[in-house]
N, C-alpha and C positions, 0 to 999 in steps of 0.2 A: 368917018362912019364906023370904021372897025374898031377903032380907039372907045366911041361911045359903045357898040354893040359889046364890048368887054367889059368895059365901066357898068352896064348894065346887068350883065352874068353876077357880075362881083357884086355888084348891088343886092342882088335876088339872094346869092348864095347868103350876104349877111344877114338881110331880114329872115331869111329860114333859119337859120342859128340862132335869131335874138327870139326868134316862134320859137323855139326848141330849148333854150335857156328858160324863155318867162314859162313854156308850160312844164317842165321841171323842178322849179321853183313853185308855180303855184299849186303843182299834184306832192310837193314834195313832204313828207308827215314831219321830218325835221324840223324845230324852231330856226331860223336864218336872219340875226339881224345885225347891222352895221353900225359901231358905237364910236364918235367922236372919243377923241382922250378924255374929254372932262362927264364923260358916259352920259350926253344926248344921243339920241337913237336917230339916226340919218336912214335907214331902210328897214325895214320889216317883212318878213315872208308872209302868204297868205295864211299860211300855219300859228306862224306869230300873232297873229291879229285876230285868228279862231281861238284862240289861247287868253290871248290877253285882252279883248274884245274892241270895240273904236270907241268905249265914253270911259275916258278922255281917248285920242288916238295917242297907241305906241310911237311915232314918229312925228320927230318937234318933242319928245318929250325927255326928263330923264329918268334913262332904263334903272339908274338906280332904286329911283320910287319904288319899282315894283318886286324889290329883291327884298327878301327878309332881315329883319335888321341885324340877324347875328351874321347873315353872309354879305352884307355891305364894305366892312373895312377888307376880307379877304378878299371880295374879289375886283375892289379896287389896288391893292395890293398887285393881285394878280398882274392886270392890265396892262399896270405901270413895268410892271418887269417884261410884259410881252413886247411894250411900245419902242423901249430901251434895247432891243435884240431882235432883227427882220428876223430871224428863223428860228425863233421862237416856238413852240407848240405846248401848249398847254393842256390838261385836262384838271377838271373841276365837275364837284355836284353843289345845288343851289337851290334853293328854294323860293318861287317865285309865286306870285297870287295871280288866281285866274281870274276869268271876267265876272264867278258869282264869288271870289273872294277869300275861295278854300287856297291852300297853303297844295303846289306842289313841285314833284322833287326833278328836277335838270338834271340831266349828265351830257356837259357841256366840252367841247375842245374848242380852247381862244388862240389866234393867231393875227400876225400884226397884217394889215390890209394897206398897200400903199396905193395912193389916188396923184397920181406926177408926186408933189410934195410934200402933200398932207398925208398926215399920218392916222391911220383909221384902224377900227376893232372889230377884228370879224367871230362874232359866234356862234356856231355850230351847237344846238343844241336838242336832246330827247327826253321825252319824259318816261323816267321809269317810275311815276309812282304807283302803277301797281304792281309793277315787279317788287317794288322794296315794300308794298303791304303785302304781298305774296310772302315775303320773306318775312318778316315781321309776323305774319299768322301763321308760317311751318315753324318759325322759331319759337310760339309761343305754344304749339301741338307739341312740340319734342318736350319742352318743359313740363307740358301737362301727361305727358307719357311717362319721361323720368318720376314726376311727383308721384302719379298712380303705382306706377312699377314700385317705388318706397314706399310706398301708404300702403301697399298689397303683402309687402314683403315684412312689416312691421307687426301687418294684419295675423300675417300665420305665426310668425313669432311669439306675438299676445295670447292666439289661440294653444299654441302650444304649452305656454304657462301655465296658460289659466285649466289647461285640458291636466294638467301633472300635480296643479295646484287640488284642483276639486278632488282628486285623491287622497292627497294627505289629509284636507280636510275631511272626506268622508270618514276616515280611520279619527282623526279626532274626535267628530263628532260622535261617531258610534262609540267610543268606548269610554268618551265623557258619558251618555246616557247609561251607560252598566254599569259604571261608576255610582251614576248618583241613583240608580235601585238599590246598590248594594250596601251604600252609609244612610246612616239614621239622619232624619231632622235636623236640624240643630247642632251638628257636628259641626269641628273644625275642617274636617273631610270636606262634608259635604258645599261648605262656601267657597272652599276652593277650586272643587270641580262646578260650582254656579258659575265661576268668575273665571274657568277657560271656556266653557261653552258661552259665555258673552262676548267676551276674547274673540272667538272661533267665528260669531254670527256677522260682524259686520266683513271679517275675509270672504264672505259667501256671497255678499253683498260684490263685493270689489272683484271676485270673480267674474260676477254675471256683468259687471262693467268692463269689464276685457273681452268676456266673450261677443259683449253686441259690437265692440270697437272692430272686432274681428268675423264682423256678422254671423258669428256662429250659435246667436243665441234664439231660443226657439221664442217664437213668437206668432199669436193666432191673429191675425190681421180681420177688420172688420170696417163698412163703409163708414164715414165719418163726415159729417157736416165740419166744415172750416170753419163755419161762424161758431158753431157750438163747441169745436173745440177752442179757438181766439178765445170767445167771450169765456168760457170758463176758467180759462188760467188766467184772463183779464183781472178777473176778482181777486184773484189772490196774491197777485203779483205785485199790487202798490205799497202793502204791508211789507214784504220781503224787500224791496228796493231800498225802502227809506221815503220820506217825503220831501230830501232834497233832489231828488231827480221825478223829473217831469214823463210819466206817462202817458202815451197813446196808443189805444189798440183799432184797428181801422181791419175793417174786411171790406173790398170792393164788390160792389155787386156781379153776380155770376163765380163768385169764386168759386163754389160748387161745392164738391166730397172730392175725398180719398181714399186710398184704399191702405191703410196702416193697422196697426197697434196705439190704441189711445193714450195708455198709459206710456209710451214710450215715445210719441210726438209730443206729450207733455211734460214729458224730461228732457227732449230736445229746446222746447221754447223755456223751459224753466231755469237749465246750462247757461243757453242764450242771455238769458235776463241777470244771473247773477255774474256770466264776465262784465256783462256791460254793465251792474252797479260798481264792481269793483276798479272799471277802468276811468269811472266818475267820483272820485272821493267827496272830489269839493261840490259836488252837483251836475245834473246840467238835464240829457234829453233824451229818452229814450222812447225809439218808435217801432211799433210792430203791426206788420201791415201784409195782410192777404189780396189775390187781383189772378186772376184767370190769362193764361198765356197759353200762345200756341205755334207750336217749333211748324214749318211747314218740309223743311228736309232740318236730316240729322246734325246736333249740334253738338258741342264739346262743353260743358261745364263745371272747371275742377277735376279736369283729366278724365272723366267718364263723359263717354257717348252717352246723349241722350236721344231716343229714337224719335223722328216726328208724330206728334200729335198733340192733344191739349194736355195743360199742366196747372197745377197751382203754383203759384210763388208766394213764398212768404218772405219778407224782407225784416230783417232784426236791423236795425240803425242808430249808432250811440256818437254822443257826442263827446268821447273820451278822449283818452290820450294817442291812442293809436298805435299802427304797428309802424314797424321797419319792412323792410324787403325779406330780411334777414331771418323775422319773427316771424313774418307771415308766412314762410316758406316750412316752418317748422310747428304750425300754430293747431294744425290735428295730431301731432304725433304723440303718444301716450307717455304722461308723468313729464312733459315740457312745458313748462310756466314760468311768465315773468315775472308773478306775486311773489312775494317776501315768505320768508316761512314762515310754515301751519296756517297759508293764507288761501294754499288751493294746491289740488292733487295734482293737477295738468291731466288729470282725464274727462273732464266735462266736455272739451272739444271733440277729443278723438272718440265717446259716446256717439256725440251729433253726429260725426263723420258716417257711424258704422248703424246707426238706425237709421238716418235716410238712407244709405247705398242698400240695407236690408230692405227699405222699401222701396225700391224701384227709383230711386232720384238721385239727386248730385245737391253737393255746397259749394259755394263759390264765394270766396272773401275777399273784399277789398279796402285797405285802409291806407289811412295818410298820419304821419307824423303831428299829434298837437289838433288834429280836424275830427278823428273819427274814424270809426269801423263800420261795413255794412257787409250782411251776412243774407245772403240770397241760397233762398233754401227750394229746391225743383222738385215736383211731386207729381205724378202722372194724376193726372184728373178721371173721376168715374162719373156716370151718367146716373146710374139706378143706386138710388139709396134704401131701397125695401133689403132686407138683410134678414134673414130667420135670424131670430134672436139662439144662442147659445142654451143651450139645457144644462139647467141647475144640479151639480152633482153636489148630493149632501156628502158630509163631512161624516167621513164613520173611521173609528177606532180598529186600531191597530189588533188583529186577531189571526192565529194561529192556524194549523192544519194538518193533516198526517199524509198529505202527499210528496210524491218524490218529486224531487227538483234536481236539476244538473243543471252546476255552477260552473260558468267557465271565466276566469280572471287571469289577468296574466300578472298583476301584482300581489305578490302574495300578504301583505298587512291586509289589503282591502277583501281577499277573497277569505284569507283567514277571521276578518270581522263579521262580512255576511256571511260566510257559514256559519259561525257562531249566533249571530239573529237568528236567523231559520232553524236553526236545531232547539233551541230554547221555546222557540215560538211550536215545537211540535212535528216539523217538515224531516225527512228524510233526506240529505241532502248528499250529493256525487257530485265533487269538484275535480275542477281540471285546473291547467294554466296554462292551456293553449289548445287551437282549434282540432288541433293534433288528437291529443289526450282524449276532447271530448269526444271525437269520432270514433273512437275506440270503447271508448264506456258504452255508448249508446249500441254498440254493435251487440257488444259482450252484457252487458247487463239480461239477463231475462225477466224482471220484471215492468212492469208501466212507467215509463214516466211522464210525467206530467203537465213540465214545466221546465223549458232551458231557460236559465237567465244566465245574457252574455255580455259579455263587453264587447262595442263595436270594434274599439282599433288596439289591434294587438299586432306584437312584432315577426310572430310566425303564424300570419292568416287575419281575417277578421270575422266579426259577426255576422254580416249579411251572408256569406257564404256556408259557412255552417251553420246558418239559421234554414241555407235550402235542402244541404243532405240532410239536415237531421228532421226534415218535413218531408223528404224522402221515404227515409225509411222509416218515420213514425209519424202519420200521417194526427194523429191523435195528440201530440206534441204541443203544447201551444211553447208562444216565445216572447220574453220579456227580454228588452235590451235595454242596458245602462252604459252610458258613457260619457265624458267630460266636453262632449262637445254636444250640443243639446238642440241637436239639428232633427227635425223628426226624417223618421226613416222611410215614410213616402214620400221625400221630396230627391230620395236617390236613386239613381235608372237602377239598379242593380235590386232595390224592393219595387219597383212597377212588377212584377208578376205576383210579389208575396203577398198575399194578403192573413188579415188581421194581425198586421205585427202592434205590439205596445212598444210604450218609452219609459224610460224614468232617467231622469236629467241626476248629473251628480252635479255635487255633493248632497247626499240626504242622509235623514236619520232615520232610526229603527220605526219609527211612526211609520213615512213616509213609504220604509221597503214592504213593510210586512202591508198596508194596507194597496199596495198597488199588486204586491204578489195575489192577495185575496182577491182584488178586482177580479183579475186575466182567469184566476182557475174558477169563478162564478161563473162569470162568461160563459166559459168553454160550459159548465155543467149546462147553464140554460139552453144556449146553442145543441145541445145532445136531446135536451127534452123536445123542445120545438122538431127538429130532426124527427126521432120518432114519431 
């Protein structure tokens, strides 16, 4: 009786460990299954079976089936080295298919199981596939960080150029026009100086293409139908491609408005359209296609955050040659192209790049070798398309005046050319070359002036700031600013309290200075009347 009442302790105590093993085993989130050498599956954990489902059952079957066929021969490999060595201990990752078929990733340790004789496979395994798409989506955040951070860095660069280039041009430009007052008709003079100011005009052009790449170019933004802008470059677009490539223009319904520059969303699709003829020599298909989307949290698109809400997308799709990893990594950056010479600038991209980012969106490119490019363009979507229409400014001639002006420039060609404007043209004119200088004329001067015209970014001070002492102390002052960077000046916290400032974008010519200087001092006269 004591013999049994022990036998029975010991009985009890093992069904409590084999309760305590199976509920272990079946709470346990680890895959747990037991693999004959010739990799039939002899046990399976409940985990395994949540995993790999019962149609077919994992057990009776072989586990190889359900491994991916490029981890088949390794991790039979494995096995066999595990089988060949009791103390063995392995580690592996694996890819294995669940029970709706999707591909995920194991991180497994195999060790050899002996049963008395037979010799068995025991694998221990966990799924990290969202740890490794975690990984995979911070790896491809850091990517789109570094790109932004280059594409930003490229950005000021460009601006910087183009801000030192519009200088030199200004000084060409104005003194080719003195030029050609001062030689007769018909002269050999005079075709010479025709043929640098033709010279000079398409640089003014490639200017204002570095400054939008560098979103520093000014632009009046207005609501815009998507179908009316689509369908209008529609039209003009089959002619420009060639009639061996296949066009389509598709707007989905709801695509809606935006809120852009017209003329500068149809330099974006028009860019769009001639890489993609160019990427199709021999023919083939190209698609443009509008469709209403909506982020509901923030999303990443081409390294810029886009914030939740509705969008347009517009999709450009060609069935060219395609990029590399290599090309598309470089495929916005200004004056980089794969075309052959005098076959393209390499700035039609970095364009796209810097009017959509100027309008509140993101590009995002993706292409394959020999398949094709697709160019996904993110635009914030607007509801309200009523828009005051724009007031018609006539066009009036460049005209003179006997008021004072105080010039401040820190280059002296440019400041030496428009002083020379102005004085010709009738204006009394007080230059500086620095914010310095001016503050001091304006102190010391006793008589009116008029009219500061400044340049915004100068190396000792800039224009916004002495646009405010010298509205200080001359409350009667008005202010004209010129500068190469062609940003308007209420969109800088530092003019949120100034008001009535003017612009004038460089490069321009003697037309251009003298009729915007007569704008601002009309102005002011009217504004004096009304006042009274």
């Amino acid at each position: 009786m004591r013999y049994a009442a022990e036998r029975r302790r010991l009985q009890e105590r093992m069904q409590a460990m084999a309760r305590r093993h199976r509920a272990l085993l079946e709470n346990a989130v680890d895959v747990i299954a037991v693999l004959g050498i010739d990799g039939s599956c002899v046990y399976a954990s409940p985990a395994a079976e949540r995993l790999f489902g019962d149609a077919p059952p994992l057990v009776g079957s072989r586990f190889w089936d359900r491994v991916h066929i490029d981890d088949v021969l390794p991790m039979q490999a494995l096995t066999l080295a595990v089988a060949t060595d009791p103390y063995a201990l392995r580690r592996c990752e694996l890819r294995v298919a669940d029970r709706d078929g999707a591909w995920r990733m194991l991180e497994a340790t195999v060790c050899l199981l002996m049963d008395g004789t037979q010799k068995q496979i025991l694998i221990n395994a966990h799924d990290i596939s969202e740890r490794r798409e975690s990984e995979r989506a911070l790896q491809l955040r850091e990517q789109e960080f570094l790109q932004a951070e280059k594409m930003d860095a490229i950005g000021r660069l460009a601006g910087g150029v183009a801000h030192d280039f519009s200088n030199v041009l200004t000084v060409i430009l104005g003194a080719t026009e003195r030029l050609l007052e001062s030689v007769p008709a018909g002269s050999a003079a005079r075709a010479q100086a025709e043929s640098i100011r033709a010279a000079a005009e398409p640089a003014v052009a490639l200017t204002t293409q570095l400054l939008t790449f560098s979103r520093r170019q000014a632009a009046v933004p207005a609501v815009l139908s998507v179908s009316e802008v689509m369908s209008g470059v529609g039209r003009f677009l089959q002619p420009m491609i060639g009639e061996h490539v296949e066009l389509s223009v598709v707007v989905k319904p709801g695509a809606g408005s935006i809120r852009a520059n017209r003329t500068q969303i149809e330099q974006v699709l028009l860019n769009l359209a001639i890489n993609a003829r160019d990427a199709m020599p021999d023919g083939g298909r190209l698609t443009m296609e509008a469709r209403a989307s909506k982020f509901h949290a923030e999303r990443s698109v081409g390294g810029i955050l886009l914030p939740p809400g509705p969008y347009v997308v517009i999709r450009v799709e060609d069935s060219g040659v395609g990029m590399d990893a290599a090309t598309q990594a470089r495929a916005f950056e200004p004056y980089f192209t794969t075309k052959g010479p005098s076959k393209g600038s390499g700035i039609g991209l970095a364009t796209v790049y810097g009017i959509v980012s100027q309008s509140g969106g993101a590009v995002a490119l993706n292409s394959r070798k020999s398949v094709g490019t697709t160019i996904l363009i993110y635009l914030p979507q607007v509801e309200d398309l009523r828009e005051a229409k724009p007031a018609v400014v006539a066009t009036r001639q460049a005209a003179g005046g006997n008021e004072t002006v105080l010039l401040v420039e820190d280059q002296n060609e440019v400041r030496f050319l428009v002083r020379d404007m102005l004085v010709h043209a009738g204006y009394t004119v007080l230059d500086a070359d620095c914010p310095q200088v001016a503050e001091n004329i304006c102190r010391e001067h006793t008589g009116i002036i008029h009219l500061l015209l400044t340049d915004v970014v100068m190396p000792r001070g800039n224009g916004w700031d002495l646009a405010q002492h010298v509205a200080a102390a001359r409350a009667d002052t008005r202010v004209l600013f010129m500068s190469g960077y062609p940003e308007h000046p209420g969109s800088s916290s530092k003019m949120s309290s100034f008001e009535g400032c003017e612009y004038l974008a460089k490069p321009f010519n003697r037309q251009q200075l003298l009729t915007r200087v007569r704008e601002v001092l009309d102005r002011t006269q009217v504004q004096h009347v009304d006042g009274r």
